[in-house]
N, CA, C and O atoms as a DFTB+ gen file, in Angstrom:
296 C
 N C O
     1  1      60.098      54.692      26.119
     2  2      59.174      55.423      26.944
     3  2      59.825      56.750      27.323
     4  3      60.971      56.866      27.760
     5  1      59.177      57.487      27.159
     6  2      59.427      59.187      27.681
     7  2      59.306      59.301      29.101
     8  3      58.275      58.857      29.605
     9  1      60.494      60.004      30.105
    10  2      60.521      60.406      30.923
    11  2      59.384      60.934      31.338
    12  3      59.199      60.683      32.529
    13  1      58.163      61.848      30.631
    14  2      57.238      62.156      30.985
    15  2      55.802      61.210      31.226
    16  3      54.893      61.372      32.040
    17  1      56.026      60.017      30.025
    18  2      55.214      58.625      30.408
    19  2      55.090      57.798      31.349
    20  3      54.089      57.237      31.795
    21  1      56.576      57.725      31.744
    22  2      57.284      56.948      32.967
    23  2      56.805      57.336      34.369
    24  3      56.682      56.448      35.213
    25  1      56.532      58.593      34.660
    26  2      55.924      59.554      35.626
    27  2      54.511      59.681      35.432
    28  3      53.877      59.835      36.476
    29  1      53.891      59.659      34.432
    30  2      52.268      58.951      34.519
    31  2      52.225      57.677      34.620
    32  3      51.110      57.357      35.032
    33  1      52.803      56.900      34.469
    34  2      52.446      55.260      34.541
    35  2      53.255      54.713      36.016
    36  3      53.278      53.563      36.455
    37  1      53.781      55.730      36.494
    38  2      54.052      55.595      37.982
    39  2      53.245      55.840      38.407
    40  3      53.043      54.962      39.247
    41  1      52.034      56.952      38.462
    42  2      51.206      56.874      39.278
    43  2      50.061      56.122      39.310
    44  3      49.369      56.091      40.328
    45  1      49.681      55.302      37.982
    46  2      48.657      54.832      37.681
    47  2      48.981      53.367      38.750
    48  3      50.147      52.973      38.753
    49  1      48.007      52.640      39.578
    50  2      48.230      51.639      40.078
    51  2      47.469      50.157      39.170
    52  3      46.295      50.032      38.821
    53  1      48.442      49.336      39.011
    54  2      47.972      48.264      38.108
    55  2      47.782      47.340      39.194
    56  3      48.530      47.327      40.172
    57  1      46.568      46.383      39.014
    58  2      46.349      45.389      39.609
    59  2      46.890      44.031      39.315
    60  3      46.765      43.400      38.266
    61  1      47.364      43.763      40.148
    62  2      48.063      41.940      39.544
    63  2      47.462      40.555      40.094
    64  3      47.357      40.128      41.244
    65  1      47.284      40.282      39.470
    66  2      46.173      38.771      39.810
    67  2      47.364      37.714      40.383
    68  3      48.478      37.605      39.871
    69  1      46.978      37.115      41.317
    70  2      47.936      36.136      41.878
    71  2      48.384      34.488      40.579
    72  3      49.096      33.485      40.541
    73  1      47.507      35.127      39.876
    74  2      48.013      33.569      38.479
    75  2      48.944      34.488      37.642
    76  3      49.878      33.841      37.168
    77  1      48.957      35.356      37.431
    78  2      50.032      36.194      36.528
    79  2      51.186      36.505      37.010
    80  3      52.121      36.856      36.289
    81  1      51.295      36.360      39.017
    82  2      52.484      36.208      39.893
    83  2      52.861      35.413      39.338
    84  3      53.798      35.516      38.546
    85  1      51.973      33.930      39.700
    86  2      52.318      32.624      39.420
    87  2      53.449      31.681      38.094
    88  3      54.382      30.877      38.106
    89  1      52.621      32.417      37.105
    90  2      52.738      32.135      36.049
    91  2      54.485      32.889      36.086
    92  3      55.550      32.281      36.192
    93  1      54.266      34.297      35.966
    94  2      56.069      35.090      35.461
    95  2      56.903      34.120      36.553
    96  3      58.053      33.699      36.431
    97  1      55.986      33.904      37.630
    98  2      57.243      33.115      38.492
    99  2      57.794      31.896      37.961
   100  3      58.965      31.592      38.187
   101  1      56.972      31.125      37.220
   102  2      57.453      30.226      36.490
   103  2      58.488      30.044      35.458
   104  3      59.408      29.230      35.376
   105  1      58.136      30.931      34.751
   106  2      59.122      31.555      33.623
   107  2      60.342      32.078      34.028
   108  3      61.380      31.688      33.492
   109  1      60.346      33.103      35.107
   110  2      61.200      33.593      35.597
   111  2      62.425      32.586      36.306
   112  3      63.621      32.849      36.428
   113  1      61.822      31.580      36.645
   114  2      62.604      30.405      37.377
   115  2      63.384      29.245      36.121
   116  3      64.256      28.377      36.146
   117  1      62.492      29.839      35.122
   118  2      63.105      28.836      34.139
   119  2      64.010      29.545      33.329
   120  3      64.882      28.984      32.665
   121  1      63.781      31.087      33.371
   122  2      65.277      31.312      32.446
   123  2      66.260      32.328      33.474
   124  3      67.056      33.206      33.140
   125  1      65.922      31.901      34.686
   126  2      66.864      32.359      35.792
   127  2      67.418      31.356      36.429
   128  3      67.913      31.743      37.488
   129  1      67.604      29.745      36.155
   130  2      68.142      28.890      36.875
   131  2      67.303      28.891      38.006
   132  3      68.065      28.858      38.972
   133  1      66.408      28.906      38.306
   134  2      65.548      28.971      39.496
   135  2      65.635      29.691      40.854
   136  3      65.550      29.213      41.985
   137  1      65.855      31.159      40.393
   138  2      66.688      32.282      41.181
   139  2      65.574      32.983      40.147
   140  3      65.828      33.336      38.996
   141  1      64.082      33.123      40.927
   142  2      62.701      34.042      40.720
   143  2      62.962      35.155      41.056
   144  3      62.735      36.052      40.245
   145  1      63.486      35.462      42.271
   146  2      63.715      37.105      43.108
   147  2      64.649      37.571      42.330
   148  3      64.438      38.506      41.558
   149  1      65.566      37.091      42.420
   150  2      66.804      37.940      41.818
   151  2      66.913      37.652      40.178
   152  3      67.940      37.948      39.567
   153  1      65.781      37.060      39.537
   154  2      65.636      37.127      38.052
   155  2      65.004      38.203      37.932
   156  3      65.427      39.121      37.229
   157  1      63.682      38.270      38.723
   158  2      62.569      39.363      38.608
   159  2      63.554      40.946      38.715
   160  3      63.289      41.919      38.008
   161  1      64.796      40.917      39.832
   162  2      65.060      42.239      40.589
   163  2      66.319      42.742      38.860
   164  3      66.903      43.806      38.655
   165  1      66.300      41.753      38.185
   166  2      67.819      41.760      37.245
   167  2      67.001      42.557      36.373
   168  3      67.430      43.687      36.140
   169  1      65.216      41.993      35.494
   170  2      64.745      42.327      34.491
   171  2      64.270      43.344      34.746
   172  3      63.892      44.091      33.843
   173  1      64.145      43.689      36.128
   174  2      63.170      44.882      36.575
   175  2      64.559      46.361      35.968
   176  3      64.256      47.429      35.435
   177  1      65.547      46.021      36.203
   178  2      66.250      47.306      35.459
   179  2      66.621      47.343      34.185
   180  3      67.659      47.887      33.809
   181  1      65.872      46.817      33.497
   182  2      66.355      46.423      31.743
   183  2      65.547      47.920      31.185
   184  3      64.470      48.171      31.727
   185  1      65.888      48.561      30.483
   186  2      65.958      49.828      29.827
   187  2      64.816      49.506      29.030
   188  3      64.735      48.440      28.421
   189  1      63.784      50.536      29.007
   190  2      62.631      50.610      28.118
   191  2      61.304      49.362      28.494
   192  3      60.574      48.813      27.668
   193  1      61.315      49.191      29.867
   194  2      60.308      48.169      30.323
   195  2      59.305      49.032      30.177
   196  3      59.469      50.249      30.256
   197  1      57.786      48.268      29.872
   198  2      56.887      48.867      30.226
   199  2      56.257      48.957      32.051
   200  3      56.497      48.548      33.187
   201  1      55.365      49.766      31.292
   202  2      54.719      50.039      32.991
   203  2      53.871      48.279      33.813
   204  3      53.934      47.665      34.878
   205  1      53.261      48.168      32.656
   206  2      52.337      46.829      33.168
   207  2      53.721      45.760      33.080
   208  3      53.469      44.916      33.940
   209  1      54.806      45.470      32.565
   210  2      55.973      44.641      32.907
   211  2      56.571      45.125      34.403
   212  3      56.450      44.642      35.528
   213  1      56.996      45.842      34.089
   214  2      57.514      46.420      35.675
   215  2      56.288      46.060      36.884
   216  3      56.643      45.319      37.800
   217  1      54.838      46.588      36.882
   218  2      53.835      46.527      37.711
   219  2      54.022      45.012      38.214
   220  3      53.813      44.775      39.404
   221  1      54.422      43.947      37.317
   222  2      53.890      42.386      37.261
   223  2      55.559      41.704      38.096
   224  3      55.713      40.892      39.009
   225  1      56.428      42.391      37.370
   226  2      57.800      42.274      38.362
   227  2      58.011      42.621      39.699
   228  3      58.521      41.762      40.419
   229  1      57.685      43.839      40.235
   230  2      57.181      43.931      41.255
   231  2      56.861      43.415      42.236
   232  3      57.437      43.385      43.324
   233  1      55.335      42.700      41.716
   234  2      54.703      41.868      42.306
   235  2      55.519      40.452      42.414
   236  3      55.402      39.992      43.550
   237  1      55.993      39.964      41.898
   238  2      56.478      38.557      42.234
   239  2      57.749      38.963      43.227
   240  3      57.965      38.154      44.129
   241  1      58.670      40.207      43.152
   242  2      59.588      40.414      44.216
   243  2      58.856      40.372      45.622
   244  3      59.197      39.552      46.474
   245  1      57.769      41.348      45.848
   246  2      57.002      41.224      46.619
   247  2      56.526      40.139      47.616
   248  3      56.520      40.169      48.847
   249  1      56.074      39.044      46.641
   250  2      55.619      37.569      46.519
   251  2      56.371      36.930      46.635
   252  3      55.918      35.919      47.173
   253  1      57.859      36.802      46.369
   254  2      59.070      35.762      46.517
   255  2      59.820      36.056      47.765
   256  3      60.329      37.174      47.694
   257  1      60.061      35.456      48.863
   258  2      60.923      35.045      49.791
   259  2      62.344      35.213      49.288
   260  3      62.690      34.594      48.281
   261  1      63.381      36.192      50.071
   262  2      64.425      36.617      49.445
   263  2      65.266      34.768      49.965
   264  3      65.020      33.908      50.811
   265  1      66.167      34.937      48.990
   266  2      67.276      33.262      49.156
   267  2      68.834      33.760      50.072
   268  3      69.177      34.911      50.339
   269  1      69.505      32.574      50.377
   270  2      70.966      32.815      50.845
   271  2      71.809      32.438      49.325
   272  3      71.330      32.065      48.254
   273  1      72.809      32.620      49.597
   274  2      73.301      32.591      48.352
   275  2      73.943      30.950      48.392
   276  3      74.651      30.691      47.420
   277  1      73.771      29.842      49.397
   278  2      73.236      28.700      49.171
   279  2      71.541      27.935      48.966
   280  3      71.091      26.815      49.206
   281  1      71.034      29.051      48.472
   282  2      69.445      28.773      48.144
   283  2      68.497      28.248      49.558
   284  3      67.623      27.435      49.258
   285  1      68.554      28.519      50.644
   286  2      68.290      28.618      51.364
   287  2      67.241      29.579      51.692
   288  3      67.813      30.665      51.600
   289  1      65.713      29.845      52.108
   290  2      65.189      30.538      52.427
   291  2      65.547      31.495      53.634
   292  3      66.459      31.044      54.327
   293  1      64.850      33.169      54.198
   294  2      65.685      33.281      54.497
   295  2      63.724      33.931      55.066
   296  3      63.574      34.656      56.049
């Protein structure tokens, strides 16, 4: 993605349906050891994400309750 794409697809606002939270949260828990927030916050800086990936990551940080680092809600 071009620096100049990246800056239009920042402004564009994507809508995220609470089953597509649901769902990456699932996934996310399964190839994050069940560490959703801080899977979502790891993929969210992976080089060359798209806009609607990032939009959907986001949203589940958003959506997820941060942990203690004994898995503890916080």
């Amino acid at each position: 993605m071009t620096p100049w794409s990246a800056l239009l697809a920042g402004f564009s606002a994507r809508q995220v349906s609470a089953r597509e939270v649901q769902a990456e949260a699932f996934f996310l828990g399964n190839r994050h050891k069940g560490e959703i927030r801080e899977g979502a916050e790891r993929e969210l800086l992976a080089p060359g994400l798209s806009p609607n990936r990032a939009a959907l990551l986001r949203a589940v940080i958003r959506m997820t309750p941060r942990t203690t680092s004994r898995g503890a809600r916080s």
